[in-house]
TIVEXLO-372426 format. One record per residue (C-alpha): residue in one letter; x, y, z negated. Coordinates in steps of 0.05 Angstrom, whole numbers, padded with zeros to 5 digits, always signed. Example, Ala and Ser with C-alpha at 12.3 -4.5 7.8 and 13.67 -1.06 7.14 Angstrom:
# TIVEXLO-372426
A+00246-00090-00156;S+00273-00021-00143;
//
This chain:
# TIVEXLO-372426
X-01876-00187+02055;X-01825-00140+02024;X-01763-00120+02063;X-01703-00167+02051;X-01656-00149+02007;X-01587-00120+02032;X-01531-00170+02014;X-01479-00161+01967;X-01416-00128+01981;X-01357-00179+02000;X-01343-00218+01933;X-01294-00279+01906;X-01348-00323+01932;X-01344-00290+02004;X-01270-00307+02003;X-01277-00386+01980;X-01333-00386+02026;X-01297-00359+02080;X-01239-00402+02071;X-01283-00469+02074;X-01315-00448+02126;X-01245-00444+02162;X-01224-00517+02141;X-01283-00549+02165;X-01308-00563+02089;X-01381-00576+02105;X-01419-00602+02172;X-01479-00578+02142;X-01511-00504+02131;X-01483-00457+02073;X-01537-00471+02020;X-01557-00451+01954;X-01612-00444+01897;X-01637-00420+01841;X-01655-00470+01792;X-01706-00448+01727;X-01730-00489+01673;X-01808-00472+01681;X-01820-00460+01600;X-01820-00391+01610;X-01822-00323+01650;X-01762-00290+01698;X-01737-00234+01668;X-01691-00180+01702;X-01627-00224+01698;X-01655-00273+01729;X-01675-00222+01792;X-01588-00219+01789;X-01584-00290+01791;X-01631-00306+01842;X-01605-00242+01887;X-01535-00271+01883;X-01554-00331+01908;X-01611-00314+01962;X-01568-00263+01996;X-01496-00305+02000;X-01545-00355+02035;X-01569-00305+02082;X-01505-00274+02095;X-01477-00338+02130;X-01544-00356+02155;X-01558-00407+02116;X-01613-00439+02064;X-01643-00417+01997;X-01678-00470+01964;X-01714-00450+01892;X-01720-00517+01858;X-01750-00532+01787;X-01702-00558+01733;X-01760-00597+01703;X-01731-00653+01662;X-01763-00641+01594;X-01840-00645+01587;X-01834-00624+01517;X-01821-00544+01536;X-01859-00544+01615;X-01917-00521+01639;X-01941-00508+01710;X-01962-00442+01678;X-01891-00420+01689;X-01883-00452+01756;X-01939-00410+01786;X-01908-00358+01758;X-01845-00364+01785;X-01859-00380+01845;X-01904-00311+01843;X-01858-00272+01813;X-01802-00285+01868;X-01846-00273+01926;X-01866-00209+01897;X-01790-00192+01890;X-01776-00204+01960;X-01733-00272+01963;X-01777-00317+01993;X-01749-00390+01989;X-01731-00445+02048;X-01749-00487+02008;X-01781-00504+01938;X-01771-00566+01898;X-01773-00603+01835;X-01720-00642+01795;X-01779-00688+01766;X-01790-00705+01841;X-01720-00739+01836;X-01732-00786+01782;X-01719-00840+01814;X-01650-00822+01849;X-01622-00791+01786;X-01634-00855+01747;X-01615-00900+01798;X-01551-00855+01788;X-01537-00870+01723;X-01541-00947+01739;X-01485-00936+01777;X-01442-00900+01732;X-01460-00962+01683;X-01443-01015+01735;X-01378-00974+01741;X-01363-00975+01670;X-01366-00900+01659;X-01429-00901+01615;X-01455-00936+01562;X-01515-00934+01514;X-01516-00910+01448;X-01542-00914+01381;X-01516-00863+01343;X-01569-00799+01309;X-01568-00740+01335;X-01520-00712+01277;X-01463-00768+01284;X-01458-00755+01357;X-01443-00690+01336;X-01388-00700+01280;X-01363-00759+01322;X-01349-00696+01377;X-01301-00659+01336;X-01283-00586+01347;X-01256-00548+01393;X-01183-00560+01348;X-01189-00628+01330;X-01204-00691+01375;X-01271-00726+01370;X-01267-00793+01360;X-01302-00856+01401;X-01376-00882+01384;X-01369-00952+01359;X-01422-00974+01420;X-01374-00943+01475;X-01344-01012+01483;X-01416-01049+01503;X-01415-01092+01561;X-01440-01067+01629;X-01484-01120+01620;X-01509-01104+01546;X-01514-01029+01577;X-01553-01049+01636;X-01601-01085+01596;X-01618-01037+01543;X-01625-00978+01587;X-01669-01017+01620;X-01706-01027+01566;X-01701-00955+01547;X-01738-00930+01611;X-01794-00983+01597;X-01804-00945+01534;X-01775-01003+01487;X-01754-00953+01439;X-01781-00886+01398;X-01765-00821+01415;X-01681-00808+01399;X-01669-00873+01382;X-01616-00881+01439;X-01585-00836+01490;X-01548-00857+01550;X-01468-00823+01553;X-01422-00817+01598;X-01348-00852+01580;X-01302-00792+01595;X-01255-00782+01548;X-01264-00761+01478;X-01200-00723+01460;X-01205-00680+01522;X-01199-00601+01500;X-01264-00588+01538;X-01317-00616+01482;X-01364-00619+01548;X-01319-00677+01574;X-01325-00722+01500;X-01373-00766+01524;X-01439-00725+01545;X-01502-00745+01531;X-01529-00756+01604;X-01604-00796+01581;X-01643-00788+01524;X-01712-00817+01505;X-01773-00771+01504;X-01843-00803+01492;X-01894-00737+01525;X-01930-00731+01586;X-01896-00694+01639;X-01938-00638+01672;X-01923-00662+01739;X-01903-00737+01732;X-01948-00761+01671;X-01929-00817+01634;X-01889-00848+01681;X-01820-00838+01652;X-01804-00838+01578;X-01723-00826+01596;X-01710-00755+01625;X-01639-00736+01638;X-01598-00678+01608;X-01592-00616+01656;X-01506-00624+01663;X-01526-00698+01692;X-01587-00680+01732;X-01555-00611+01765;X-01504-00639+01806;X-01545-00700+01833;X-01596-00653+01846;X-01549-00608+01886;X-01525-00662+01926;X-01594-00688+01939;X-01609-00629+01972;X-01550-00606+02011;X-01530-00553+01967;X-01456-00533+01985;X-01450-00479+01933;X-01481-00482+01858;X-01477-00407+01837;X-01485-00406+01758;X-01475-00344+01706;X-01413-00351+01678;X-01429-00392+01615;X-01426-00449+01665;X-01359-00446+01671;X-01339-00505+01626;X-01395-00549+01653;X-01365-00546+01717;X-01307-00604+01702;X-01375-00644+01679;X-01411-00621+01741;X-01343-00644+01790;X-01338-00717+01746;X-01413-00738+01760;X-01405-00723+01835;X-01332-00748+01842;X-01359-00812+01798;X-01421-00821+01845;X-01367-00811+01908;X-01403-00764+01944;X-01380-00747+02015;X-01373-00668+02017;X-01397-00643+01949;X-01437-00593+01926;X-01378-00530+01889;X-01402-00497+01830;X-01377-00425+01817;X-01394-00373+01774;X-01412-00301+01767;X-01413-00257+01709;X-01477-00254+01664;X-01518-00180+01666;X-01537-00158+01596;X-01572-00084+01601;X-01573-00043+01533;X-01634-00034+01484;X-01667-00102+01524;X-01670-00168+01503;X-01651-00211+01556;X-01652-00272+01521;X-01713-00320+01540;X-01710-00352+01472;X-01710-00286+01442;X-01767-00265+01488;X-01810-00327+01471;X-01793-00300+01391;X-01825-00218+01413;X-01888-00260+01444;X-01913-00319+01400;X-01891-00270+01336;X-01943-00218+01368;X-01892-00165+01371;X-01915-00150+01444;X-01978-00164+01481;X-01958-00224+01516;X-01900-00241+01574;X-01915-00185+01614;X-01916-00130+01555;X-01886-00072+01601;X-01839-00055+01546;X-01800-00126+01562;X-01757-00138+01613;X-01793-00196+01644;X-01817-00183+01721;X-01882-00190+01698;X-01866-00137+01647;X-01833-00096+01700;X-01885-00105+01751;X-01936-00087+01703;X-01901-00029+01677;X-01892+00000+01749;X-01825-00022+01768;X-01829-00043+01846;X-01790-00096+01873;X-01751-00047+01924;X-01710-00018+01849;X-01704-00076+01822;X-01665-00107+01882;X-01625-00038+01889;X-01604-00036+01818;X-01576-00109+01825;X-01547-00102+01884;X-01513-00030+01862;X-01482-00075+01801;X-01448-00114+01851;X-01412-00174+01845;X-01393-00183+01778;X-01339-00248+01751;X-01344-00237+01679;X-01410-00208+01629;X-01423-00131+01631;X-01457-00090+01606;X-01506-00043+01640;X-01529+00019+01617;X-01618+00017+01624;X-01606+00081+01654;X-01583+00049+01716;X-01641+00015+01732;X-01690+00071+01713;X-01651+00120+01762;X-01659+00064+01812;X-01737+00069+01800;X-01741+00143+01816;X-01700+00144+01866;X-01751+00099+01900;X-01809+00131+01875;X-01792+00201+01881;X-01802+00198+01962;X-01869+00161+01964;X-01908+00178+01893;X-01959+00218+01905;X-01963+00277+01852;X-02021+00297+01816;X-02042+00335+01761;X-02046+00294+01686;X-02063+00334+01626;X-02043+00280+01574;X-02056+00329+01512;X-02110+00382+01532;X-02129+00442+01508;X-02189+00478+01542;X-02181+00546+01583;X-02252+00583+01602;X-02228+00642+01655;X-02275+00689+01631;X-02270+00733+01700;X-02288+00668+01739;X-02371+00650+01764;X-02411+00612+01733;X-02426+00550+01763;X-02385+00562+01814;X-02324+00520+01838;X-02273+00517+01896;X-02215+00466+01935;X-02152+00484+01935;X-02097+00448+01972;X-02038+00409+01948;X-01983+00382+01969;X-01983+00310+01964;X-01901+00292+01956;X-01857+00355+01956;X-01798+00303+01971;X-01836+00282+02043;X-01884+00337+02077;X-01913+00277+02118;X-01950+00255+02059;X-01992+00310+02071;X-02041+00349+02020;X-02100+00333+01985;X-02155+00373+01954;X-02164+00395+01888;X-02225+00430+01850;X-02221+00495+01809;X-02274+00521+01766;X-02289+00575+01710;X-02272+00516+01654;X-02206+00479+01650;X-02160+00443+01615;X-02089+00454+01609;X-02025+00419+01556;X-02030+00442+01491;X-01955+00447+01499;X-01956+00494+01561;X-01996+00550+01507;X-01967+00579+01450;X-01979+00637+01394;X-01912+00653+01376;X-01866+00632+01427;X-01788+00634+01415;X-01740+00671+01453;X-01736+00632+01527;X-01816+00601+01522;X-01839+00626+01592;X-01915+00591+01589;X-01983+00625+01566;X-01975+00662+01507;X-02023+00707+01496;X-02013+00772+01540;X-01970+00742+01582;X-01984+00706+01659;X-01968+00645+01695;X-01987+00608+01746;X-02035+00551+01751;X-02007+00506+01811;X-02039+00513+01870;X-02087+00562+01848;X-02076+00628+01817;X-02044+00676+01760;X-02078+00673+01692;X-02068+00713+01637;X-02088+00692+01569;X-02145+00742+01529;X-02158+00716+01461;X-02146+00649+01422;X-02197+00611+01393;X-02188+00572+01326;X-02219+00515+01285;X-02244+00547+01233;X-02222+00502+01179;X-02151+00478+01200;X-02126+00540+01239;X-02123+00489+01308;X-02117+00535+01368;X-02178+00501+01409;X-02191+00549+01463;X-02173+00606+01504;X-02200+00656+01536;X-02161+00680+01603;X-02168+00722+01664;X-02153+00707+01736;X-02128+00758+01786;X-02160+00731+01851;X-02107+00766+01895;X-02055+00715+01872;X-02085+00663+01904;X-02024+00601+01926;X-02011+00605+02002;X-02040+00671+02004;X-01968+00716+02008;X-01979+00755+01943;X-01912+00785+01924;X-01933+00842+01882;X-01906+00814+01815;X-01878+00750+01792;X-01892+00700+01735;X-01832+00653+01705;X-01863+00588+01701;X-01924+00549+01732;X-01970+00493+01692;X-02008+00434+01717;X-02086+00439+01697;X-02146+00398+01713;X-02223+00429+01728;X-02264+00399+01657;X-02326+00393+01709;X-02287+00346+01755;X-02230+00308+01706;X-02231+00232+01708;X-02222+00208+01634;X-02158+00157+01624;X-02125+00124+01574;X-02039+00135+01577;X-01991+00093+01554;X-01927+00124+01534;X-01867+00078+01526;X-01798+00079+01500;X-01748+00023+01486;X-01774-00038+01453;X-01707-00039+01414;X-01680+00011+01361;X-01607-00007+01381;X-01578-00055+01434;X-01578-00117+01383;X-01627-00162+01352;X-01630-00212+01299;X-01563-00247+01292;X-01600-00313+01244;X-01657-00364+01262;X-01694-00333+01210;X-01694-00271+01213;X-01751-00223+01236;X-01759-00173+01287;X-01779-00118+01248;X-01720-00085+01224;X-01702-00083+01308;X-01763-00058+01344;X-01769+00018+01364;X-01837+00036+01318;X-01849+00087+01365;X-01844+00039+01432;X-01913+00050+01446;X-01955+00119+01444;X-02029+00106+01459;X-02066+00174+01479;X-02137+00164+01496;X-02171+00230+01508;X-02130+00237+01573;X-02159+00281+01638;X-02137+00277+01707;X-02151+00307+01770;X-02212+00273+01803;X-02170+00234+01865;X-02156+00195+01813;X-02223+00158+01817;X-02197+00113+01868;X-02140+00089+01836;X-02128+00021+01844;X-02090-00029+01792;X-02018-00022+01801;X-02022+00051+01846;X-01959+00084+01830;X-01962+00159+01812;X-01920+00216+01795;X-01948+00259+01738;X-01933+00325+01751;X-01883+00340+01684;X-01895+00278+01655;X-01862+00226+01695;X-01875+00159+01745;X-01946+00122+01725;X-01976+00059+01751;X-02049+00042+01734;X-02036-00022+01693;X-02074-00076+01720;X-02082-00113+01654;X-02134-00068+01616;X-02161-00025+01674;X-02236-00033+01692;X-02297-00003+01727;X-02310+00031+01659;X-02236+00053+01643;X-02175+00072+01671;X-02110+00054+01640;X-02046+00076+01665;X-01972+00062+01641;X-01912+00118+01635;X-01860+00083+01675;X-01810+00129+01662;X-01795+00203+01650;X-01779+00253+01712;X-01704+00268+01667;X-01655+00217+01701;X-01593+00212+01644;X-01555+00167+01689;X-01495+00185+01716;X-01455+00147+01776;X-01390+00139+01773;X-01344+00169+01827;
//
């Protein structure tokens, strides 16, 4: 099990909390939860959501329940719910608890009975469309449906006859009688019931009535002993809905909703709708695509659940939407990483080196340190031999003023090993390609061995050609060209999406530890930044592994 997250700093919610707590508000146990509709994957605002809500919980030492908002079989699948359920477990924020609103069927609609036997709902037969122009706008009044005057015993009867599946999908809906010139159009007279004629994944065909997520959330809340519903901030003006249903039902020591500010991170789409759009249009390879910002995305991209929970908890507390630079979390990733990667030797774009000085058939271990940021990771072996490969970058013909790496005449060093000093340059003959060189090593210069005689500006990563493992890198950038996609339905992706979000190479060579890799092994790449073997593609035949991110960290705290 991961370690538990740290809790947030003292908030607004700390203060209310503490105050109730004071009065006497509650016999029972602070208590909250996270509630997701299973129709699709957690993303990395949802890790915000659900880390508000574990850790306020666990600061007062009280319960975290996860429960399933699902009321609408047309959109769930228990795909999801294994998912979730996976997904938060791997993140560290193990429920009390774990529920399901469909398990509640019974109570909720029993609920609504009342509010009809009160008076305070009534069925209706109005489409879809006139219940929205009878609404109004947000300047003008709505006005009432001519059925908001039925009898409780006309009401009774036909929703009734509603949940015995009298009547085809949308032909009626159940609403609640509020008031339908209130200035909050959630208050006009809410649709609480509507008619859906699918089979739920968990309860069948049993119901054909499912009720709408403003009716079902509060019930559900109270229920369960929630005593604080902790909702993004687009909640806000449900919550008079969310205070009616419970003050209507008269429940003794109600559940509070309060709100925190929504997360939106730049160049990500955090938008599950907008998501589902990138998947089913084949824009990405599927919900975990590590260029998405789903945990599935994250985890298969290399993110580990000790940055994620740092770079929400460093965000704080927030009451109203922000914006957070992507930089943020990536810093939060190396800073984990950087202490417990171990670094080895990638050559992503090689170019072969034959040290003409160096026996035939001959090869030799040399030690390296494992993690220069913690010595107690210790060193491992790696082989050298007369042929190599190094970057075709780290080699160059005509370097410009400040180029420090092999040129030809000139010496660096090869980590862990020795000086080399490129000879002669070998060319395709028919494009001009530089494809080999011919170098020298000076055995005296030898790592660990104390040589000070002379000096050499830079030192490159290489890998013995006898010995390299063969890989497959992939390189990602941001899925999105700016921090915006479409603004219409129907528009398409396209015009949005980074063309150069993904760089396949596939002639990759590592150093041989890298045999044992395992799918999602974290690595540093010495130059080249974080990898994690990606567990989707890898197989005994081939080794995949994802760039997490770069070693350059462009994120700067502020003081």
């Amino acid at each position: 099990m991961n370690k538990e997250p740290e809790v947030l700093a003292e908030s607004y919610i700390d203060r209310l909390i503490q105050e109730e707590l004071e009065a006497g508000t509650y016999s029972r146990d602070i208590c909250t939860r996270f509630p997701p509709e299973p129709n699709g994957y957690l993303h990395i605002g949802s890790a915000y959501a659900i880390h508000t809500n574990y850790t306020t919980a666990k600061k007062y030492g009280g319960k975290f329940h996860l429960r399933f908002d699902d009321t609408n079989p047309l959109k769930e699948d228990l795909e999801y719910v294994n998912a979730i359920c996976e997904d938060m477990l791997w993140m560290g924020y193990p429920p009390d608890h774990t529920f399901y609103g469909s398990d509640y069927s019974e109570k909720i609609y029993n609920s609504a009975v009342k509010l009809i036997q009160k008076g305070k709902a009534y069925v209706c037969d109005l489409s879809p469309e006139e219940v929205s122009a009878y609404r109004g706008t947000l300047t003008e009044p709505g006005k009432n449906s001519p059925y908001r005057e039925r009898s409780v015993e006309e009401n009774l009867k036909l929703f009734t006859e509603m949940r015995n599946g009298a009547y085809p999908t949308g032909a009626r809906v159940l609403r609640a009688k509020i008031d339908m010139s209130s200035p909050n159009i959630n208050l006009r007279d809410p649709v609480i019931y509507r008619i859906i004629h699918a089979e739920h994944y968990r309860t069948g065909n049993d119901w054909c009535i499912y009720p709408m997520y403003d009716f079902a959330h509060p019930i559900q809340d109270a229920i369960e002993g929630i005593t604080h519903s902790l909702c993004s901030i687009e909640f806000k003006d449900h919550r008079p809905l969310y205070e009616w249903v419970l003050n209507e039902l008269d429940t003794p020591e109600a559940p509070k909703q309060r709100e925190f500010g929504r997360v939106n991170i730049t160049g990500v789409v955090t938008s599950k709708r907008y998501i589902r759009q990138l998947v089913t249009g084949h824009y990405v390879d599927g919900w975990d695509d590590p260029r998405l910002p789903t945990l599935r995305g994250l985890r298969r991209r290399g993110f580990t659940p000790e940055s994620i929970r740092n770079f929400v908890k460093e965000i704080g507390f927030v009451r109203n939407s922000t914006i957070v630079d992507i930089a943020m979390l990536e810093h939060s990733l190396r800073q984990d990483l950087k202490a417990k990667a171990t670094s080895v030797m990638a050559v992503l774009k090689p170019l072969k080196v034959v040290i003409t000085n160096y026996p035939e058939n001959q090869s030799e271990w040399l030690k390296i340190e494992n993690n220069s940021e913690d010595k107690t990771l210790g060193e491992r072996e790696v082989p050298f031999s007369r042929t190599l490969y190094i970057e075709q970058e780290d080699f160059m013909e005509e370097p410009p003023k400040g180029y420090h790496r092999l040129t030809i005449g000139n010496e660096v060093r090869l980590k862990g090993a020795y000086f080399i000093k490129c000879n002669e340059v070998l060319k395709d003959e028919v494009t001009g390609e530089v494809i080999e060189l011919h170098c020298t090593y000076d055995p005296r210069t030898k790592s660990g061995s104390g040589f000070n005689e002379r000096k050499v500006k830079a030192t490159i990563h290489w890998v013995s050609a006898e010995h390299a493992i063969k890989a497959e890198v992939h390189l990602y950038e941001r899925l999105l060209k700016d921090n915006d996609g479409p603004k219409e339905e129907d528009e398409r992706w396209d015009a949005y999406l980074n063309p150069d979000s993904l760089t396949i190479l596939k002639d990759c060579l590592l150093e041989p530890s890298m045999a044992s890799a395992l799918p999602e092994d974290k690595f540093q790449f010495i130059r080249h930044g974080f990898f994690c073997v990606d567990k989707k593609y890898t197989s005994a035949d081939k080794l995949v592994l994802n760039r997490i991110v770069p070693l350059k960290d462009t994120w700067k705290k502020n003081s």
